[in-house]
C-alpha positions as CSV (number, residue, x, y, z in Angstrom):
1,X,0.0,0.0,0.0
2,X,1.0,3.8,-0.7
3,X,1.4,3.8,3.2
4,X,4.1,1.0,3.1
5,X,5.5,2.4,0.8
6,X,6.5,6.1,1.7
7,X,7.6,4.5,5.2
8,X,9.5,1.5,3.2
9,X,11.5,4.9,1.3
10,X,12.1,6.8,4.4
11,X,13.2,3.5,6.0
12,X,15.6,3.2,3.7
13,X,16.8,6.7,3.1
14,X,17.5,7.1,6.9
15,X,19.6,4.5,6.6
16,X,21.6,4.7,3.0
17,X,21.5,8.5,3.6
18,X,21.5,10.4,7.5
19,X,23.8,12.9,7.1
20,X,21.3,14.3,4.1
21,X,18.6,14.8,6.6
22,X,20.6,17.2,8.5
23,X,21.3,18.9,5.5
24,X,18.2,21.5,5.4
25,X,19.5,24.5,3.3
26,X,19.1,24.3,-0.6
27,X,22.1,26.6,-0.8
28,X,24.4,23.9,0.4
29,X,23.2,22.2,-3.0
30,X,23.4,24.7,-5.0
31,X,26.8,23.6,-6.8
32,X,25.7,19.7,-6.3
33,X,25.7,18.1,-9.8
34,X,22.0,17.9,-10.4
35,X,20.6,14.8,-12.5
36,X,18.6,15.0,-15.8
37,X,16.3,12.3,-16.7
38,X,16.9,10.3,-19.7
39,X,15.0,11.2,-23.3
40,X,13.5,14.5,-21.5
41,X,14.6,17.4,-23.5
42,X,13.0,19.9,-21.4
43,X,12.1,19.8,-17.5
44,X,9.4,21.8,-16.4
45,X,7.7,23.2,-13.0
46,X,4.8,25.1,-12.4
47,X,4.4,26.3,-8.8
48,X,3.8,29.2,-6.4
49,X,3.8,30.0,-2.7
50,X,0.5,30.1,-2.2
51,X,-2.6,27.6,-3.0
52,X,-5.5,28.1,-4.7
53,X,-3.9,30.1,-7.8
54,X,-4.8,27.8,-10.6
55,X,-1.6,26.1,-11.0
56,X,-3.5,22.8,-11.7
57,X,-5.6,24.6,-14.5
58,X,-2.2,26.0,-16.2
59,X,-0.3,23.6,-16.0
60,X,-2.9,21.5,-17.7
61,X,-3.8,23.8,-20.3
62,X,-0.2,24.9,-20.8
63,X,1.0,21.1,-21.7
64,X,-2.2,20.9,-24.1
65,X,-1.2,24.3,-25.8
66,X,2.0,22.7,-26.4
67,X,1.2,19.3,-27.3
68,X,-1.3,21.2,-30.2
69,X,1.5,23.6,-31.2
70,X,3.7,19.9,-32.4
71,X,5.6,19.6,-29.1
72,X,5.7,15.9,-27.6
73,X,5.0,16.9,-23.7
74,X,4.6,14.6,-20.5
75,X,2.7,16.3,-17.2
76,X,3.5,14.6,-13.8
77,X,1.0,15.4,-10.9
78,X,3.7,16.6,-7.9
79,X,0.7,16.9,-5.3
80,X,0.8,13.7,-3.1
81,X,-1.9,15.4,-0.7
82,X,-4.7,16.7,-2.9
83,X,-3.9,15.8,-7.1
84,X,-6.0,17.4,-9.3
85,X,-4.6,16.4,-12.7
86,X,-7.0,13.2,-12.8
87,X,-9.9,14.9,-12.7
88,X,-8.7,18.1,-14.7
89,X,-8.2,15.6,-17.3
90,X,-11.2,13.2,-17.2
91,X,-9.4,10.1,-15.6
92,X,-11.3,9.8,-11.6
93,X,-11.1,7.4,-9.9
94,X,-13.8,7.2,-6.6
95,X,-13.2,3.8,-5.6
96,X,-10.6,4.0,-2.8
97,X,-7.2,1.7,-3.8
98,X,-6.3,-1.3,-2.1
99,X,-3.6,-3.6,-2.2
100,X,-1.7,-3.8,-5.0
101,X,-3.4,-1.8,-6.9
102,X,-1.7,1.2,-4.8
103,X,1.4,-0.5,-4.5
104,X,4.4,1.5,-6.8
105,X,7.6,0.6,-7.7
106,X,9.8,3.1,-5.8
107,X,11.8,1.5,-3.3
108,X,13.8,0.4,-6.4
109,X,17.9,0.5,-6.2
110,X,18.9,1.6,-10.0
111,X,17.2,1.9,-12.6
112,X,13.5,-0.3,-13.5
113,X,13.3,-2.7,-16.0
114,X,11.2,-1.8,-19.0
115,X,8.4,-4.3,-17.2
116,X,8.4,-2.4,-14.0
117,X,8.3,0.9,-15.6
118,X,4.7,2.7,-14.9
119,X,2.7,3.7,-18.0
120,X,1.5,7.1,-18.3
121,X,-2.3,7.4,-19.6
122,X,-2.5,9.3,-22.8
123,X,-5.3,12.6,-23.0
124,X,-5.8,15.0,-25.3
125,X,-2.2,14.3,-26.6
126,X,-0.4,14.9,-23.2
127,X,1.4,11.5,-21.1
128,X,0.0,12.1,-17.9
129,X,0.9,10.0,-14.0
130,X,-0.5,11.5,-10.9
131,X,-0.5,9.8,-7.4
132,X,-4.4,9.8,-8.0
133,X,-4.4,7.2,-10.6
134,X,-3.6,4.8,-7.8
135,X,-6.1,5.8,-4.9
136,X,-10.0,6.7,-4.6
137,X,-10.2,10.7,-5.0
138,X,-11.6,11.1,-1.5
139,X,-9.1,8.9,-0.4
140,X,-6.2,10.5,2.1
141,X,-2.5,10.0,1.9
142,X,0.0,11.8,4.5
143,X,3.2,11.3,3.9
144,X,6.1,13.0,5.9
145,X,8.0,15.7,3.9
146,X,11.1,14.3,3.6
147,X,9.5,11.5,2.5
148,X,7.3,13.2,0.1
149,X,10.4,14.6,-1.9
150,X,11.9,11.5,-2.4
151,X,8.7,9.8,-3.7
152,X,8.0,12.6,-6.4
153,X,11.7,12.3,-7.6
154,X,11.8,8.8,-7.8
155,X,8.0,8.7,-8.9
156,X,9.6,10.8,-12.1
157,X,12.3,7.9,-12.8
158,X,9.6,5.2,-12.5
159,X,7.4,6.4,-15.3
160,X,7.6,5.1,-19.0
161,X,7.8,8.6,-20.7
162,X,9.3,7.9,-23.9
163,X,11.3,10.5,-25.3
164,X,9.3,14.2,-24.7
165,X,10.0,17.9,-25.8
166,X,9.1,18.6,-22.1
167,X,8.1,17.4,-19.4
168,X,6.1,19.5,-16.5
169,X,5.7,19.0,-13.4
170,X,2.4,20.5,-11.3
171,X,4.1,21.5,-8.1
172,X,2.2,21.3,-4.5
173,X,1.6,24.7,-3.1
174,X,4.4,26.5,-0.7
175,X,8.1,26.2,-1.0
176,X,8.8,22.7,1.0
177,X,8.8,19.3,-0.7
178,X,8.9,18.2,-3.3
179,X,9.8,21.5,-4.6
180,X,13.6,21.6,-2.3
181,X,14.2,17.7,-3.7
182,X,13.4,18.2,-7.0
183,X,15.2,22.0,-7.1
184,X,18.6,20.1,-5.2
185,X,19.0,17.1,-7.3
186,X,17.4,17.6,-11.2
187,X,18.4,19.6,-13.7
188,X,15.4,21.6,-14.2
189,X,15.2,24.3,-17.5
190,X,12.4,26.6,-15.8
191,X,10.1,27.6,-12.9
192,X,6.9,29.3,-14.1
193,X,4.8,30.9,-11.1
194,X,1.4,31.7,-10.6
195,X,-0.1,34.1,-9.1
196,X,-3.5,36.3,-8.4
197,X,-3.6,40.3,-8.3
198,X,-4.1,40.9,-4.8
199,X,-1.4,41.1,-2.1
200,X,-2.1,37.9,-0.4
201,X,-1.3,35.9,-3.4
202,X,1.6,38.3,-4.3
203,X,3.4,37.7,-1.3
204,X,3.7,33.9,-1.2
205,X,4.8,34.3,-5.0
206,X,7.3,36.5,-3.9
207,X,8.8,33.6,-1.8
208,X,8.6,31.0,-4.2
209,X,10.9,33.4,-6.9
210,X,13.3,33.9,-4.2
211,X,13.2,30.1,-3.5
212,X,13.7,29.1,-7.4
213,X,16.6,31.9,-7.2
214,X,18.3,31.0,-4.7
215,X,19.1,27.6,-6.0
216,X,20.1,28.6,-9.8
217,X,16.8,27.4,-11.3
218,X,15.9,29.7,-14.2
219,X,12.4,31.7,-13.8
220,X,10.7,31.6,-17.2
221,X,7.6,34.1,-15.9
222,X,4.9,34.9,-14.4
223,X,1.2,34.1,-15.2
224,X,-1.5,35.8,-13.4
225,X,-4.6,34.2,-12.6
226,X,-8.0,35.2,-12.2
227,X,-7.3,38.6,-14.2
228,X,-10.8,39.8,-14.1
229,X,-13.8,38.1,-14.3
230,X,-15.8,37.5,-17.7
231,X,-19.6,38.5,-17.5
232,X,-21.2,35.0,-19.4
233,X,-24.0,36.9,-20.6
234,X,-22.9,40.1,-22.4
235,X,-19.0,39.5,-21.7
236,X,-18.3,42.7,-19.5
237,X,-15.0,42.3,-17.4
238,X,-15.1,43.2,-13.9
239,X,-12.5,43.2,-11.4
240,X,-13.3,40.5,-8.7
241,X,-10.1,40.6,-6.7
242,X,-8.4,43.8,-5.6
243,X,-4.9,44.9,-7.5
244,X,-2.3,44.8,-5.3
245,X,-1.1,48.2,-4.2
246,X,2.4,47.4,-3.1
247,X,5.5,46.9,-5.1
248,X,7.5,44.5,-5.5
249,X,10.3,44.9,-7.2
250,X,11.7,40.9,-8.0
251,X,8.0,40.2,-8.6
252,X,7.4,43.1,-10.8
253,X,10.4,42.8,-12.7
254,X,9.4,39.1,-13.8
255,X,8.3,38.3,-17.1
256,X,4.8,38.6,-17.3
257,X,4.1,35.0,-19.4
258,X,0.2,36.2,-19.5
259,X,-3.0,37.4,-17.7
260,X,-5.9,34.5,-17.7
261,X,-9.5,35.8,-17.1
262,X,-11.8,34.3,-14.6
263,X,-14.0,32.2,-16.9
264,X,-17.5,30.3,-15.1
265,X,-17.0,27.9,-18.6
266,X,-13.1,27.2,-17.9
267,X,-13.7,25.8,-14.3
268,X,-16.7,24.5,-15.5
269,X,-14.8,22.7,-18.3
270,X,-12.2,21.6,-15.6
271,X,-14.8,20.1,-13.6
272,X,-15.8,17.9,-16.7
273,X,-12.2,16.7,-17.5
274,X,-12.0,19.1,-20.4
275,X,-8.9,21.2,-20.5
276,X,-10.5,24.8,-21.6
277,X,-8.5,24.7,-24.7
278,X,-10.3,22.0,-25.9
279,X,-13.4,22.1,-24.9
280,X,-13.3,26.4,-25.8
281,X,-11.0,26.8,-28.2
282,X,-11.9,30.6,-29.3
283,X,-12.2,31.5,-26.0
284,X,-10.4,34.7,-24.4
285,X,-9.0,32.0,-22.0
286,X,-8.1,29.7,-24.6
287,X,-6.2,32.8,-26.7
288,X,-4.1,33.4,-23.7
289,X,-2.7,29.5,-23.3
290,X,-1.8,29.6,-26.5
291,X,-0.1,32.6,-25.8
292,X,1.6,31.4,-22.9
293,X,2.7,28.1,-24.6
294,X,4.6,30.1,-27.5
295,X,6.4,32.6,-25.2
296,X,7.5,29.5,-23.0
297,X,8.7,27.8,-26.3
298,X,10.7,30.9,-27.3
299,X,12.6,31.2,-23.9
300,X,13.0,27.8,-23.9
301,X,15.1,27.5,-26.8
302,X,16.6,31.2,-26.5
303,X,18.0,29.8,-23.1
304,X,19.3,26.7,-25.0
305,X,21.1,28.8,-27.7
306,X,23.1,31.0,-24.8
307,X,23.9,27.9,-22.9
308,X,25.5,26.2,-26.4
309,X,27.2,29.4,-26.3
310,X,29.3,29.0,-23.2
311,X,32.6,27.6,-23.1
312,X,33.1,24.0,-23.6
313,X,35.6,23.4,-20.6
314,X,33.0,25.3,-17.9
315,X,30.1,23.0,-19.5
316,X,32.3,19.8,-18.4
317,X,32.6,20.7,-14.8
318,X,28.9,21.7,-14.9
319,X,27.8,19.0,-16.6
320,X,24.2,16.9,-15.5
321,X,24.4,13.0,-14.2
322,X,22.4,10.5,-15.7
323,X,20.2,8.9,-12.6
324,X,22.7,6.3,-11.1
325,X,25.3,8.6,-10.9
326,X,23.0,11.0,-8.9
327,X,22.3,8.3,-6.7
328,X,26.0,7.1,-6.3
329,X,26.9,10.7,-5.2
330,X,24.1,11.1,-3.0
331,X,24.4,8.0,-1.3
332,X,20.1,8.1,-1.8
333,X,20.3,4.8,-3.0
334,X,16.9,2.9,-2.6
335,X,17.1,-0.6,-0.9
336,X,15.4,-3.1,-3.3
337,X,13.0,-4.7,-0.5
338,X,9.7,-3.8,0.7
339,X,6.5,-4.6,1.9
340,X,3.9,-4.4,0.0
């Protein structure tokens, strides 16, 4: 069960791998050689300090936008507690799990045959794996954060992607795990936040930036949420939540990847497992995914093209480890027994 599980993993990382535990600062990894994962060209995270921002709806709609645009794109659900990408996307599952049906392959030294790999499900031209595929949607899983972190990570390794243009990953909210695993010990190509107008939203995006910053993981931009609300019947926009009055300079300085009204058929569309730019395709909404996906695309490869730019001696030293050498140098080896 998932409960074996996480305690199997911390079990075992307590073990292979005290002296990381004490370890609490990202900034003592910052120079740690971070791991990419094989046939991903581009890693992904969507996130933000605070919760209830919508970074479920863009990060759905944002791997769709791509997918449509030609780009081959995986989307991994990082929200152990409360996933959302499963009903998002029209895959629910109400039944609670049991047995091995919610048992994963995890506490796995190395790398997974190809017969233990997990297979993503395929929607709307997107490879998706979320925690929720495995138990009932009412169903409750707490694991500790340290554990959580190493779940996620691994959780990425475990998954059949194939090869993909990118790969994103839907972050929990608030800066703790997985978001300090996955920033410590991958090679991630961009952070895009999300964000409201109003102050209290602004704040705890604030901290995530800093957070991303502080460990050398590129910020692509910022996409504000909830921009005004969208009358249904004669299309007026009104402001529902109030601008934020203060300054802030990181914040404001960002990128501004695009401003996505408050639409009653979006959320209704995300309620049916219809990604809006499917389901609305002309749509205001729709219009600034699409938007959102190109700019994305742009930096992406504008980043790529400085970085080939650099000089071939400071790339060795820098250079990404494949999985088994992350885990060698981490000594986060997983022990290859369990209960199940």
């Amino acid at each position: 069960m998932l409960k074996a599980v996480f305690l199997n993993i911390l079990a075992n990382k307590m073990e292979t791998d005290s002296s990381s535990l004490e370890m609490n600062s990202l900034q003592l990894h910052k120079r740690a050689r971070r791991a990419r994962i094989e046939n991903i060209r581009t890693l992904l995270v969507v996130g933000s300090g605070k919760g209830g921002v919508g970074k479920s709806t863009v990060s759905v709609n944002l791997a769709v936008a791509l997918a449509r645009q030609g780009a081959s794109v995986g989307l991994l659900d990082g929200d152990a507690y409360g996933p959302s990408i499963p009903m998002m996307l029209g895959v629910r599952k109400k039944k609670a799990g049991q047995g091995s049906e919610v048992t994963l392959p995890l506490a796995h030294r190395g790398k997974l045959a190809p017969e233990q790999m997990l297979k993503p499900l395929l929607r709307y031209g997107i490879k998706i794996m979320s925690v929720g595929f495995f138990i009932g949607e009412e169903q409750a899983v707490a694991p500790m954060p340290d554990v959580l972190g190493a779940f996620i990570r691994q959780l990425l390794y475990s998954v059949d992607w194939g090869e993909l243009d990118y790969l994103i990953v839907d972050l929990p909210p608030g800066n703790g795990e997985p978001q300090a695993t996955l920033c410590r010990e991958l090679q991630l190509d961009g952070a895009l936040l999300v964000t409201t107008p109003q102050d209290i939203a602004r704040i705890d995006t604030s901290k995530a930036l800093a957070m991303f910053r502080d460990v050398d993981v590129p910020v692509l931009g910022v996409v504000q949420n909830m921009d005004g609300f969208l009358c249904p019947h004669c299309g007026e926009r009104v402001e529902i939540f109030p601008r934020s009055r203060e300054a802030r300079a990181q914040l404001d300085d960002l990128l501004l990847l695009g401003s996505i009204p408050l639409d009653p058929a979006a959320a209704e569309s995300g309620d049916r497992g219809q990604p809006v730019v499917v389901s609305k395709p002309e749509s205001p909404v729709t219009t600034a995914f699409i938007c959102i996906a190109k700019q994305v695309t742009t930096i992406i490869e504008t980043n790529r093209t400085t970085a080939a730019r650099q000089a071939p001696a400071e790339n060795q030293e820098e250079a990404p480890v494949n999985q088994e050498e992350a885990e060698t140098v981490k000594g986060d080896i997983f022990n290859n027994e369990r209960e199940d």
